[in-house]
SEFI-413293 format. One record per residue: x, y, z of N, C-alpha, C in turn. Coordinates in steps of 0.2 Angstrom, whole numbers, plus 5000, padded with zeros to 4 digits. Layout:
% residues N
XYZXYZXYZ/...
% end
This chain:
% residues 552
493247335110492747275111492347295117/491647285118491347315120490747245124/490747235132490447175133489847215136/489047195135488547215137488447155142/488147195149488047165155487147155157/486947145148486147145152486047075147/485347045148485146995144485046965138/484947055135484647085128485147125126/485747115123486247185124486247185117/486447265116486347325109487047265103/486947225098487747205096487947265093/488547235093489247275092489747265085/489947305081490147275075490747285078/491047235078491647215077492247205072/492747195072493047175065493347105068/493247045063493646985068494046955062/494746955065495146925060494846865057/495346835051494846775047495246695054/495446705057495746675062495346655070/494946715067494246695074494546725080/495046775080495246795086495146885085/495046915088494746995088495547035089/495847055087496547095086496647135091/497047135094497147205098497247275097/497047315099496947375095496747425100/496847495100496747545105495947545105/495647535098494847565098494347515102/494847455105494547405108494647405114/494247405119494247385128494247325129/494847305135494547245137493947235141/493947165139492947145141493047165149/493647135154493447165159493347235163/493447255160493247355161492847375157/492547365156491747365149491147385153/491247335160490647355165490747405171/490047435171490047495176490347465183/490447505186490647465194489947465196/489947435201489247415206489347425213/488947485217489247495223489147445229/489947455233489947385237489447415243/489047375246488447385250488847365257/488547375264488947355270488847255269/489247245273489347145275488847135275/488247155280487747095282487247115276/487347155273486947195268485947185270/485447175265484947175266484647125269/484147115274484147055278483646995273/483147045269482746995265483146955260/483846995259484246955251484346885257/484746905264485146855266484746805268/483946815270483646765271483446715265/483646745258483446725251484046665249/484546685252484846645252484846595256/484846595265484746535267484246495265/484046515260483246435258483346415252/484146455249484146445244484046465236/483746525237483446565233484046585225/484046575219484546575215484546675215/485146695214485246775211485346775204/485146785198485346775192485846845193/486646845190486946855187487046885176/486746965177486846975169487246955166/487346905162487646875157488246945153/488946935153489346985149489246945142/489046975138489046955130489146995126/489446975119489847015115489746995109/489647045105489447015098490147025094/490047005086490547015081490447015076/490547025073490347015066490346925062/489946925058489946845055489546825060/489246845065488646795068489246785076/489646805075490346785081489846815088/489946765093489446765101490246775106/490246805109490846795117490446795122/490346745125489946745132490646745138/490546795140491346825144491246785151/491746815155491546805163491646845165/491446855173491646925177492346915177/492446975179493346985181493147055188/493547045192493447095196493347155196/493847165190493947255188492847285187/492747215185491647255185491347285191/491847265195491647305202491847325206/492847345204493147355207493647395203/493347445198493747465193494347495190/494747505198495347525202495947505203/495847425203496447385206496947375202/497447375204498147385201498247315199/498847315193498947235190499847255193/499947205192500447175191500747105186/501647125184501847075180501647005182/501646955178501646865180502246865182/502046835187502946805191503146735186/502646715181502946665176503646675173/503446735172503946745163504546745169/504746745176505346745178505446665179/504846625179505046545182505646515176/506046495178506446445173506346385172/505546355172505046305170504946315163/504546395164504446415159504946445152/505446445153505946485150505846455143/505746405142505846375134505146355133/504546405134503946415131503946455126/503846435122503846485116503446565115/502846535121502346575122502246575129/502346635132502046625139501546635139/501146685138500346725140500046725133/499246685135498846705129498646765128/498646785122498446825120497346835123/497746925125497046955129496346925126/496446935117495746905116495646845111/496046795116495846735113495246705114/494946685111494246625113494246575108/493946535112493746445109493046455109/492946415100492346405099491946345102/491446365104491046305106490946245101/490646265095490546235090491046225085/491446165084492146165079491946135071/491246105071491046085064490646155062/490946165056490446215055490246235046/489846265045489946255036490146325034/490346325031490846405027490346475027/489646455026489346515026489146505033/489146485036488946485042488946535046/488546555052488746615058489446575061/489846635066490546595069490246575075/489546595078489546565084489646575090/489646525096489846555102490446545103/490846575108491446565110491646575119/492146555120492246575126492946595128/492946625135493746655135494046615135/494746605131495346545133495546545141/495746495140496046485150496746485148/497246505151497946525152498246575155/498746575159499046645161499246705157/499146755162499046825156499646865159/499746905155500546945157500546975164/499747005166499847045169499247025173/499447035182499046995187498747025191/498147005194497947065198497947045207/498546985207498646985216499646975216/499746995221500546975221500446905224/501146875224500946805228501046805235/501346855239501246845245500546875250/500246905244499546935247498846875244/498846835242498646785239498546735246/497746725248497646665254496946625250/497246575247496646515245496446485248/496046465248495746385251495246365243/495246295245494846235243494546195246/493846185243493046135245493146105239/493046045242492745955239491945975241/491545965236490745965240490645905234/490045855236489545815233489845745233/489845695230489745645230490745635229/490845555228491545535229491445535221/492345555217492445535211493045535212/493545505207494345465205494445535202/495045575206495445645205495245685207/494845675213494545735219495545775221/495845705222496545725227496845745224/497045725217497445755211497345835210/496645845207496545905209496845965215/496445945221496745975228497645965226/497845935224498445925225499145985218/498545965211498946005207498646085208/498146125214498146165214498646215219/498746145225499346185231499846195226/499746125221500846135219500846195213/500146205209500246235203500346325208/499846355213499846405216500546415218/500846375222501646375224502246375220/502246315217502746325212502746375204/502046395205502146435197501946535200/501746525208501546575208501846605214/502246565218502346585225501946585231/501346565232500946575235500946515241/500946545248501246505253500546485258/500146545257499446535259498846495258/498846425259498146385254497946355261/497146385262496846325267496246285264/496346225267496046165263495146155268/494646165265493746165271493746105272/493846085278493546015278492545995278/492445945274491645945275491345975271/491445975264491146035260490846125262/490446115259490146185260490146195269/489646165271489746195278490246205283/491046145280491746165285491746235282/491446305278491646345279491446375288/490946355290490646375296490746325301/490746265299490546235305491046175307/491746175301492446135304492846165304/493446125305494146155304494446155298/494746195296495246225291495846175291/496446135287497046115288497346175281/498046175285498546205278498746145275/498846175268498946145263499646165260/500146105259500746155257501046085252/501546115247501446055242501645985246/502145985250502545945255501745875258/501345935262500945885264500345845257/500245875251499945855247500445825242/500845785243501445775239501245705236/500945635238500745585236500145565238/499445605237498845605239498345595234/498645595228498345585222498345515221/498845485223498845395224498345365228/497845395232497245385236496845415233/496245365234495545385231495145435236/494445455233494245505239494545565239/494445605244494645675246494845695252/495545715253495645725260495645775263/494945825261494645865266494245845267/493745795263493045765266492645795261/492045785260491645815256490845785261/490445835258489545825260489145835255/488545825255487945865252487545915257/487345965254486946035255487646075261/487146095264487546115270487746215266/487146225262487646295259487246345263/487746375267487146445268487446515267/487546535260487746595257488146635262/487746665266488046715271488546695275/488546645279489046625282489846605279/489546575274489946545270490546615268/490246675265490346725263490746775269/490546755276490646765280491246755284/491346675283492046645285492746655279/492446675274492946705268493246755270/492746835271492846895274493246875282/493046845284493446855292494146825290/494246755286494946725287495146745282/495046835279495546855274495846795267/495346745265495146725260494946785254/495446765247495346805242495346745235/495446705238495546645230495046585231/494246555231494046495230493946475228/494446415228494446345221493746315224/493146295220492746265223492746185216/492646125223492546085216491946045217/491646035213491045985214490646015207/489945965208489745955202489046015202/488546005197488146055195487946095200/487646065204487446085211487746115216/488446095217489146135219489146215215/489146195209489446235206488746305205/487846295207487546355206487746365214/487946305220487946355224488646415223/489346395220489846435218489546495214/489246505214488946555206488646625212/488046575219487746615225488346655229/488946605230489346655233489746705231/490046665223489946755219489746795219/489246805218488346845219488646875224/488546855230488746885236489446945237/489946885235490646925237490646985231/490146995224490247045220489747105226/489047065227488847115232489147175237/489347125240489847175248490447195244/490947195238491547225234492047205236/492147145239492547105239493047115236/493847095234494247085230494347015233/493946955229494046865232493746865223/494046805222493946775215493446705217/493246695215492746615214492846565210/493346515208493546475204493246405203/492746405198492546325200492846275196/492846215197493146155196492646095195/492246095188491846065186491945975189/491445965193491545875196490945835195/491045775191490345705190490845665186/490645615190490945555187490445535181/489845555184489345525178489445555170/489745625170490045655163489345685158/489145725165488345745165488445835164/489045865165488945935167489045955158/488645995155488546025148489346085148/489246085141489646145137490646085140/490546075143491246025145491445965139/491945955136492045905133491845825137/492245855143492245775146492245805155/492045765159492245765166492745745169/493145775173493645725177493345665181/493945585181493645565183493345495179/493045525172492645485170493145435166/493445445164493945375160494245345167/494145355171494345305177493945265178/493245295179492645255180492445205175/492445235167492445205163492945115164/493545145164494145075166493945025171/493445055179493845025184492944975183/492645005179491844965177492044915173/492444915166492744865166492844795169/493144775176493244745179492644685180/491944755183491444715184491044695179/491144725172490744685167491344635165/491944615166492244535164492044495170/491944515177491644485180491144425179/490544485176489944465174490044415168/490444415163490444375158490844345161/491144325165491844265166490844215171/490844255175490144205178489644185173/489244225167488744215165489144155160/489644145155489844085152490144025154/490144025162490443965164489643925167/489143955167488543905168488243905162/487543865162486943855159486543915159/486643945154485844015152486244065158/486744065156487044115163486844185163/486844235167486544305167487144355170/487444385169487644425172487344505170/487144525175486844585176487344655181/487544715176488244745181487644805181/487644855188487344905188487744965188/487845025183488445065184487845145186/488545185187488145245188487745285183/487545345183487045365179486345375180/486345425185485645435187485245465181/485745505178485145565173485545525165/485945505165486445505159486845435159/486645415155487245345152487745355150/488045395151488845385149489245335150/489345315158489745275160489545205155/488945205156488445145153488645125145/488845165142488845175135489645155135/489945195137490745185136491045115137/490845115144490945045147490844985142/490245005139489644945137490144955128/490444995126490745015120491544965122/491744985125492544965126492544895128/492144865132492144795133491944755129/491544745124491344705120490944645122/491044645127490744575131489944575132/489744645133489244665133488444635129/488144615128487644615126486944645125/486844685130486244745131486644775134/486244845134486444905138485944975140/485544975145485045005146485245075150/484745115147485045195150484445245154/484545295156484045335158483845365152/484245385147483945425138483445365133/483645335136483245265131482845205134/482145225132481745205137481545135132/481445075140481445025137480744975139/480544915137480044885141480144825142/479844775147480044715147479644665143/479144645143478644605138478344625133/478244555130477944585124478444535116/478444565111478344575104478944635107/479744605105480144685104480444705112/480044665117480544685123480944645126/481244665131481844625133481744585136/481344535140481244475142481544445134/481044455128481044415121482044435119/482244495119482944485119483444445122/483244425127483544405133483444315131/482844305130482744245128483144225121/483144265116483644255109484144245111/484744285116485144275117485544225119/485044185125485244145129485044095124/484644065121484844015115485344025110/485744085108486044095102486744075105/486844095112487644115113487644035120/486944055126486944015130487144045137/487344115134487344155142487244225139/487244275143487144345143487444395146/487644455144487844525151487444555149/487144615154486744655154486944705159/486844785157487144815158486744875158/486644915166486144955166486345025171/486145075168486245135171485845125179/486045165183485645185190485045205188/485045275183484345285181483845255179/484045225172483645195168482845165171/482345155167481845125168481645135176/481845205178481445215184480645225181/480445245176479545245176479345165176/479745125176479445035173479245035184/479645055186479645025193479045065195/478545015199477945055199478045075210/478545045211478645075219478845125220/479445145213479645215215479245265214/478645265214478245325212478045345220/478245305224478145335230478745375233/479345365230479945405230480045475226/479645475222479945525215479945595219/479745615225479745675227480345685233/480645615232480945635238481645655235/482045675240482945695236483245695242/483845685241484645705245484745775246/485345805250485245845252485545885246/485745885239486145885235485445925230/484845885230484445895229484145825223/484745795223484645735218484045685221/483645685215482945615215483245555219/482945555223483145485226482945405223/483245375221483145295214482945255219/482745205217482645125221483145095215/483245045218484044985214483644965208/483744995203483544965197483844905194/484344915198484844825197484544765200/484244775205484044735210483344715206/482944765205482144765202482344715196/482844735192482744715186483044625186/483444635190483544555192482944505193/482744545197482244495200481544485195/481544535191481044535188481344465181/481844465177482144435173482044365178/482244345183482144295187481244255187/480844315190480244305191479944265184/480244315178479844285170480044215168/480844195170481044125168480644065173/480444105179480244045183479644055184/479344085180478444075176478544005174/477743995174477543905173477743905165/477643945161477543965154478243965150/478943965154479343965152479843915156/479943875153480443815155481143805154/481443875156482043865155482443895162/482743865163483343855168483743935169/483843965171484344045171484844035178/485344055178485644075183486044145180/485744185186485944265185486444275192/486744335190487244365195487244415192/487244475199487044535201487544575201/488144615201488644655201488244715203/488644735209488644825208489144855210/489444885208490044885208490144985207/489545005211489445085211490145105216/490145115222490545135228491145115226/491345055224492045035221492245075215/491945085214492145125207492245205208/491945245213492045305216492445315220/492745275221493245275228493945255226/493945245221494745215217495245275215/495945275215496145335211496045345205/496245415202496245425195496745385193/496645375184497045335179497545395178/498145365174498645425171498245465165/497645435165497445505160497145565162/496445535167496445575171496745625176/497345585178497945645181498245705177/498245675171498545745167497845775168/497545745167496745805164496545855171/496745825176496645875184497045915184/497845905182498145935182497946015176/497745975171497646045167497146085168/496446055172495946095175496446135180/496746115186497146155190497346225188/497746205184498246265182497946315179/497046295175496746345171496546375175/496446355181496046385185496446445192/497046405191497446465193497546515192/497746495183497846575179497346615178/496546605178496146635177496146655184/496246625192496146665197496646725198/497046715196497546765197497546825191/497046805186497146885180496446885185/496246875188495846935191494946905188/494846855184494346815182493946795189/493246795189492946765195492446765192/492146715196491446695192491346625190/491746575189491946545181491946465185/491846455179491946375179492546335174/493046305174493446285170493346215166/493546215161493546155156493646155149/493846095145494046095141493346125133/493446135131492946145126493246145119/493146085116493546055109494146055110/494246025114495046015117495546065120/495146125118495446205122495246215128/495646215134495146255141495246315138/494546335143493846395141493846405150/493746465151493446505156492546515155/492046455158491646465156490946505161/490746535160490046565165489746505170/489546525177489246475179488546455177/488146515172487546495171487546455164/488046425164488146405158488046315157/488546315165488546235165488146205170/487646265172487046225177486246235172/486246275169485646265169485346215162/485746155161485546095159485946045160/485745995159486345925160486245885154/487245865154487445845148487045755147/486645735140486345705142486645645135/486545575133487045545130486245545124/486245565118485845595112485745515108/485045475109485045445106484845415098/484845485097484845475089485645515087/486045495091486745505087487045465088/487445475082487945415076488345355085/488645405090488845345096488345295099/487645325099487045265101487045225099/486945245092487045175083487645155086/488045145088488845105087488945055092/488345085098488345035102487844975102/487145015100486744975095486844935091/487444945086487944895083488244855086/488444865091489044835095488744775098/488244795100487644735104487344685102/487244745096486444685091486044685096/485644725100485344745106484844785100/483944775101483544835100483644875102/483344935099483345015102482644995106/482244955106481744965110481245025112/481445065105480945115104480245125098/479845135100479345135094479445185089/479145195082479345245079479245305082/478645325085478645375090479145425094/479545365097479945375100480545395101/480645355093481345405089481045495086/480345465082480545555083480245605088/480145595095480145645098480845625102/481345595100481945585101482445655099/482245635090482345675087482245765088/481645765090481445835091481645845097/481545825105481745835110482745845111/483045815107483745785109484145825105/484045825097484445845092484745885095/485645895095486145935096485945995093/486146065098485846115092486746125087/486446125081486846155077486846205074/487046225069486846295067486846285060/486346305058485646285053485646375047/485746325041485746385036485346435035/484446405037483946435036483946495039/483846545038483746605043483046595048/482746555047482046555052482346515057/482646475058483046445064483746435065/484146475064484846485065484746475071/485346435076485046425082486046415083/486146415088487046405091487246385097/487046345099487346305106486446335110/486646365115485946405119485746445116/485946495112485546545109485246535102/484846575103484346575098484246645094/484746685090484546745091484146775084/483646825084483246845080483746885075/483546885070484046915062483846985062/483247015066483447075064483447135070/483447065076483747115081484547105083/484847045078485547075078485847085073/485347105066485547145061486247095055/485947015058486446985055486046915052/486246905047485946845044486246785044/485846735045486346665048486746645044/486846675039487546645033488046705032/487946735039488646775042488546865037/488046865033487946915027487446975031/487547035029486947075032486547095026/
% end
């Protein structure tokens, strides 16, 4: 097996079992030793790189890709051996734990990968895939030479602790590892707070509080330093956890630490409550948020049916993506509209929501309304004063779209034109919702980002970002899950359900279903040879010598 380390690489014929797993075989390399080393350069290296990075400058990273036969894609990750092609492995201290003893399977197999795409039609290409997450027989740290640390960076989400918490116990208990320090303050406590040790003892029931108890920030990244307090406090494992933004800055200080020839891994730990980071099944987090929103839409229905034309109006998160908004607005039923950033809506008129809002309230005699953070920021015509502004995070700065839209539903009933009586209430119930613990689902679900991400630090994998894909954790690239955001698709069958749910218009013109259609559509993989298309890639028939019904 042979991984190419450039953007355009030569494919590979492979043989792939009918299993979708590539066999082990002497005529095969592992993906990790496929790439040339890279000469490590001294620490403070070039001053124009390091100024590139205090402003922020992104380094792309070559893509490891691997072809197969049938259309088969492996988008790999780095592993250390790519630039350090020398270091010795060692046995898993697992196969000695007596946790594990009655695993049927200890170690995944070297060339397991999960497909991206699990519908697929029988002539079909096999698609992309990713490395499986699990521990491998053979390790590239002992456990007493093993010093980690963990960063919380970006906003507050439900399983920040549990996370920090199943990585001290998963590193200790399954690996021996006695060295973990915890950054307080995100990115910048590399340089500019204090460190606390981390031992399971001290993080033993810290999952049962919301938040993070190293602290988190926005921006604060300055590559060099950051790379700097790694190298000096003899740091070789970092867990980093936060969301898109976190995770291109974790991708920068890879860059860096493969620069200088480090032997330090880079582990990310995909975090948004909003369930906005791509290629991931799901976010951690989000079925907590989903739950604890709940509360404030029975709220709003227990106020909007106890008066005359009652309104209740809940404002959840979702700056780029409705997810919360949709789930919430699914699971409750109480619901009666639900407005998003994907699905643009208007207020007057033949068709808008003033005229829904008014059916309503005579049909039933009260109403819930339920609105993303995002949504209908082009309706507000003050934020166009804001649109350039952003957080340190680099996130668009919103005006209250809960508050605007209140008031504006308010403003129309107490026009002279319309004679009807409203009593509305306002919920927001954002900060409550971020600050709560995770549910028992979400704690199992930390827990198994945790462990994937151990096992993947300790075979020597760096670079990577972890998460579940079709229910399998995947080791995935970090250019993978920053360069778009997962966004809720409003011409699929779950939009219609909520649509259904509501009896709510779509609020869109025909127009605007189909540049829905054309902008949105999930890529699938498409029989035609003129547009075979596979998750991100798009690859031409006869520069990979393969035709999209798997035939040459």
């Amino acid at each position: 097996m042979e991984s190419v380390p450039n953007s355009t690489p030569v494919p590979q014929k492979l043989h792939v079992g009918s299993n979708g797993i590539i066999p082990n075989s002497n005529h095969f390399l592992d993906l990790r030793s496929s790439l040339s080393s890279v000469e490590a350069p001294g620490r403070n290296g070039d001053p124009k790189l390091q100024s590139g990075r205090k402003m922020g400058l992104e380094i792309k990273t070559n893509p490891k890709i691997v072809y197969g036969e049938a259309g088969y894609v492996l988008e790999d990750v780095p592993h250390l051996t790519d630039y350090m092609p020398d270091l010795p492995t060692y046995p898993n201290p697992l196969q000695d734990n007596p946790a594990y003893s009655v695993v049927k399977q200890y170690f995944v197999n070297r060339d397991d990968t999960v497909a991206q795409k699990i519908v697929v039609h029988k002539t079909s290409p096999r698609g992309t895939h990713f490395r499986r997450a699990g521990p491998r027989q053979r390790v590239y740290f002992e456990s007493d030479e093993v010093h980690a640390c963990i960063v919380t960076c970006g906003g507050l989400c439900p399983g920040l602790n549990t996370v920090i918490r199943e990585i001290v116990c998963g590193l200790s208990h399954m690996y021996g590892v006695t060295k973990i320090l915890g950054i307080e303050g995100g990115y910048r406590g590399f340089y500019a707070r204090n460190t606390i040790s981390l031992t399971p003892k001290t993080v033993n029931d810290i999952h049962k509080r919301g938040g993070t108890i190293l602290g988190t920030s926005r921006g604060g990244h300055d590559t060099s330093k950051i790379v700097d307090s790694i190298q000096d406090r003899g740091i070789n494992q970092v867990y980093i956890i936060g969301g898109d933004g976190t995770q291109k800055g974790a991708s920068m200080i890879f860059e860096e630490i493969q620069r200088r020839g480090l032997k330090v891994v880079v582990a990310g730990i995909p975090k948004t409550i909003d369930n906005d980071i791509a290629v991931i099944d799901k976010s951690f987090g989000f079925d907590s948020a989903v739950e604890e929103a709940q509360r404030a839409i029975n709220a709003a229905h227990v106020e909007a049916e106890s008066v005359e034309n009652g309104i209740g109006v809940v404002k959840l998160m979702g700056r780029y993506s409705g997810f919360i908004a949709m789930y919430a607005t699914l699971a409750s039923r109480d619901v009666d509209c639900c407005l998003i950033p994907e699905s643009p809506f208007y207020l007057e008129g033949k068709g808008g929501l003033f005229e829904y809002i008014e059916k309503r309230l005579k049909e039933n005699g009260h109403m819930v309304l339920v609105v993303a953070e995002g949504a209908g920021q082009e309706l507000m015509a003050e934020n166009m004063r804001s649109m350039g502004h952003e957080d340190a995070s680099g996130n668009k700065l919103l005006l209250d779209v809960g508050l605007w839209l209140s008031q504006k539903i308010k403003d129309h009933f107490a026009s002279r034109k319309k004679k009807m009586a409203i009593n509305l209430k306002y919920i927001d119930p954002t900060y409550m919702i971020r600050a709560i613990p995770s549910n028992a689902s979400d704690n199992v679900y930390c827990t198994l980002l945790a462990h994937s991400a151990i096992h993947g630090a300790m075979a020597g994998y760096t670079g990577f970002t972890v998460g579940p894909v079709n229910g399998r954790h995947a080791y995935i690239p970090f250019h993978r899950i920053t360069e778009a955001q997962n966004k809720v698709v409003i011409t699929d069958r779950m939009w219609a359900r909520l649509l259904s749910s509501t009896n709510q218009p779509s609020f869109l013109s025909h127009k605007d279903v189909e540049d829905a259609r054309k902008e949105e559509a999930p890529p699938t993989q498409l029989l035609d040879g003129e547009n075979c298309k596979d998750g991100h890639h798009v690859k031409d028939v006869v520069d990979n010598g393969l035709a999209c019904n798997g035939t040459r």
